[in-house]
Structure formats: C-alpha cells, structure tokens
C-alpha positions as CSV (number, residue, x, y, z in Angstrom):
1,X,107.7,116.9,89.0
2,X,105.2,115.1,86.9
3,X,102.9,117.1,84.7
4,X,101.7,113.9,82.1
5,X,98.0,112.9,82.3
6,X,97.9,110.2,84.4
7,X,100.0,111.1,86.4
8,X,103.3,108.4,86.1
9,X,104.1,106.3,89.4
10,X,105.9,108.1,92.6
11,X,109.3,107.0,92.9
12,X,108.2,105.0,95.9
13,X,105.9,103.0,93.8
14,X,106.2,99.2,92.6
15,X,106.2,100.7,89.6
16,X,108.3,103.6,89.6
17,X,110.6,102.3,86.8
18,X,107.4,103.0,84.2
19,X,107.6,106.7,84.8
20,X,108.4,108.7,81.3
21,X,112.1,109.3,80.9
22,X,113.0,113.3,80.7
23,X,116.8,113.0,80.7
24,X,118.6,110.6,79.0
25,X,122.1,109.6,78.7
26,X,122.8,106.2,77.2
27,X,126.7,106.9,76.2
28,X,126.7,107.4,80.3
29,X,124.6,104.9,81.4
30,X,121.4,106.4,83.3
31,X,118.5,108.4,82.5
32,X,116.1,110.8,85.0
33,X,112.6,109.5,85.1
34,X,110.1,112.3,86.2
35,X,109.2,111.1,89.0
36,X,112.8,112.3,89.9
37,X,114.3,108.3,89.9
38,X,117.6,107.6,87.8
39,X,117.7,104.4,86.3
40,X,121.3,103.1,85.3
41,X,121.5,100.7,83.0
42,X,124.0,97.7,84.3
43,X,125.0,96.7,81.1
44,X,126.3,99.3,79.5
45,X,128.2,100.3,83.1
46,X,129.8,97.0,83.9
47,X,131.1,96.6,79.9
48,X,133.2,100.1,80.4
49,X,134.1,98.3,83.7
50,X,135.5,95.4,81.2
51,X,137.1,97.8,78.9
52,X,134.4,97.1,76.5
C-alpha cells in the first residue's frame, strides 16, 4: 500500500505507528496509516464516552 520513498514501516513493525497518515478523521477519532493500521486516538474517544 505504501508508495513513499523509504518505504514507511509494515504494520507488523515496532514502529508501525510512524507510517504517513492517508485518512484522517480527528472529529471521529482514528486515522488510516498506509501501511493499512488505524490508529485511534484514546482521548478524544473516551471524552465523547464522558459526554465531553
């Protein structure tokens, strides 16, 4: 899925979190990295949890 030069991190990797974001969604909470791993982001999740 990758086409940057280097090539970002497999989703398998340690570091598979640095991988360039190509969706994002912050009023949802996630984004798609291209290495095809969705990162949500707690925060912003567990505040609409709280009504926030």
């Amino acid at each position: 899925m990758c086409t940057h030069t280097p090539k970002c991190p497999t989703a398998d990797s340690p570091d598979a979190e640095a991988a360039h974001v190509v969706a994002a969604h912050p009023e949802q909470g996630w984004s798609l990295l291209c290495n095809a791993v969705v990162l949500f982001d707690v925060m912003s999740i567990s505040g609409a949890w709280h009504g926030r």
